[in-house]
N, C-alpha and C positions, 0 to 999 in steps of 0.2 A: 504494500500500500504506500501513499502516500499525502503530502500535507499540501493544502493549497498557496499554491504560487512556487512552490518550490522547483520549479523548471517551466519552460515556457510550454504552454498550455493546459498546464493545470489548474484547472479553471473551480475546481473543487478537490474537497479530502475524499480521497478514494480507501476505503479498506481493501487491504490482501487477505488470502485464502486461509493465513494462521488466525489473524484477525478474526475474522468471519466465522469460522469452527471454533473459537473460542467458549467455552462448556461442553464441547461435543467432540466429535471425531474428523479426523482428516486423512483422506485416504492417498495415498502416493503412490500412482501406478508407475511399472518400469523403473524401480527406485537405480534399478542397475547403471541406467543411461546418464544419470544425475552426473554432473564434468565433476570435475576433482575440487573446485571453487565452489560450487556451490552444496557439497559435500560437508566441508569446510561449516558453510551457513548453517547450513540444517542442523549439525553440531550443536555450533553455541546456542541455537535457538530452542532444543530440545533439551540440553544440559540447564541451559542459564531458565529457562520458562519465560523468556522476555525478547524482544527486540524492539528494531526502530525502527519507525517508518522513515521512509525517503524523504529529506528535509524535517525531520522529527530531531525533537531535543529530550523529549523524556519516555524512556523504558515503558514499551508496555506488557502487561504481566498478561501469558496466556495460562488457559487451564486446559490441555486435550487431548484426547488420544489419539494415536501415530497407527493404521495400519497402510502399509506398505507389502506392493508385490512388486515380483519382478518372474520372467521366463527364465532369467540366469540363476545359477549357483552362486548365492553370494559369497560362500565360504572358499567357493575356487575363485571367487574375484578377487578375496582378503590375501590369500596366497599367491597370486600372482599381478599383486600391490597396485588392484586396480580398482581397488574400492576400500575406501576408508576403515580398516579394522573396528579405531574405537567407533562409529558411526553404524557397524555389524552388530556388535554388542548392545550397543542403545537401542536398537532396531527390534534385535532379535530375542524380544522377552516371550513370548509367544510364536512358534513356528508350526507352521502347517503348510504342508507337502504336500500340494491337490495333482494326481498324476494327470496326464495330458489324458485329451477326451477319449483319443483311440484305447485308451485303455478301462474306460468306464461305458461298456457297452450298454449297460440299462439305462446310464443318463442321458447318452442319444436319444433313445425313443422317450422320456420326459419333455427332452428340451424340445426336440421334433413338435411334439407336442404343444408347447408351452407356446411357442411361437408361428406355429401355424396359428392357433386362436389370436394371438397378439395383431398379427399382421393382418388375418382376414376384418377383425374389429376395424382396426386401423382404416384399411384400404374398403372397408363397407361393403364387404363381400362375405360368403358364406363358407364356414372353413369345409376346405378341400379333402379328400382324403386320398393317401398315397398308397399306390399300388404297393405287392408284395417285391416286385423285381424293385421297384425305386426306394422301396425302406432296407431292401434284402445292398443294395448299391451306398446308400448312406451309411447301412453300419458298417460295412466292409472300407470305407474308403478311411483314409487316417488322418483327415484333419488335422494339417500342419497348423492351421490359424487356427482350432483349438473352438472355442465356442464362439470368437467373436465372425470366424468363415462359417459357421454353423449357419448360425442368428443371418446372418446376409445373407445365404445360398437360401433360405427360408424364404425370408423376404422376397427374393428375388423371384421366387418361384411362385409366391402368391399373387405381386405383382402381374406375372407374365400369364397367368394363369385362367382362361376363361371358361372353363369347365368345371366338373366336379370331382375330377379325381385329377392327381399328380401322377404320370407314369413314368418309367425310365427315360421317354424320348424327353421328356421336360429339362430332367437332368443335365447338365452342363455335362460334353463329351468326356473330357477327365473323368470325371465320377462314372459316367458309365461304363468305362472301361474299367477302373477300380474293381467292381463286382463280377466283370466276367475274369479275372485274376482268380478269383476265389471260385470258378466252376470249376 
């Protein structure tokens, strides 16, 4: 955040995100990609419970909680000194290891689920239902992008979608191929 007039166009006090979460929780995706500078920040801000806003003169005290992810191993980042050791420690009061989707085959047909109703609401349409070869094609495929290629390919297919059922041919060719691997 910052304070008004303190550089040109600051036409008002803006709060930042520690600000803002302030009693509550702040979530820090991809904490891995954080540069080494601002690593640094995050530090004294979570150690100290305080900082300044940009043209600020006096500390302000935060109260919140830190959940932070990343797709990296933070511990092979600490080791090969590419991520903050004590900033891993501060981090990692709470760890939990969600394995990548390919390996939770039941929460595919969930999420499947969950976001075909999402999107049909959304886009004012009536949810679709997916063939045996197009669900039998989604659970086989491995989902490098994890839930958030999930959540899109869903999307995507609701969108394109002006029928009542999802078949293989819908499928993005990638994916179709994916499940003839597995005959």
């Amino acid at each position: 955040g910052y304070t008004k007039g303190c550089f040109t166009g600051a036409t008002d006090t803006r709060h930042g995100f520690f600000q803002l979460a302030n009693g509550g929780t702040i979530f820090l995706d991809e904490i891995s990609e954080m540069s080494a500078a601002m690593q640094v920040k995050l530090l004294r801000v979570l150690q100290e419970k305080q900082f300044y806003m940009i043209g600020g003169r006096k500390p302000i005290q935060i109260n919140i909680k830190v959940v932070a992810a990343s797709n990296k191993n933070l511990k092979v980042l600490v080791e090969n000194n590419l991520f903050r050791e004590d900033l891993y420690y501060r981090l990692n009061v709470i760890s939990i290891n969600l394995p990548a989707l390919r390996e939770r085959d039941d929460d595919i047909f969930l999420l499947i689920d969950f976001f075909l109703k999402k999107y049909s609401q959304e886009f004012e349409r009536s949810v679709p239902k997916i063939s045996e070869f197009a669900m039998n094609a989604l659970k086989k495929y491995r989902w490098p992008g994890n839930i958030r290629e999930l959540e899109n390919t869903i999307q995507m297919l609701v969108a394109m979608n002006e029928g009542e059922e999802i078949d293989a041919a819908d499928l993005p060719e990638y994916m179709r191929f994916s499940a003839l691997k597995g005959i």
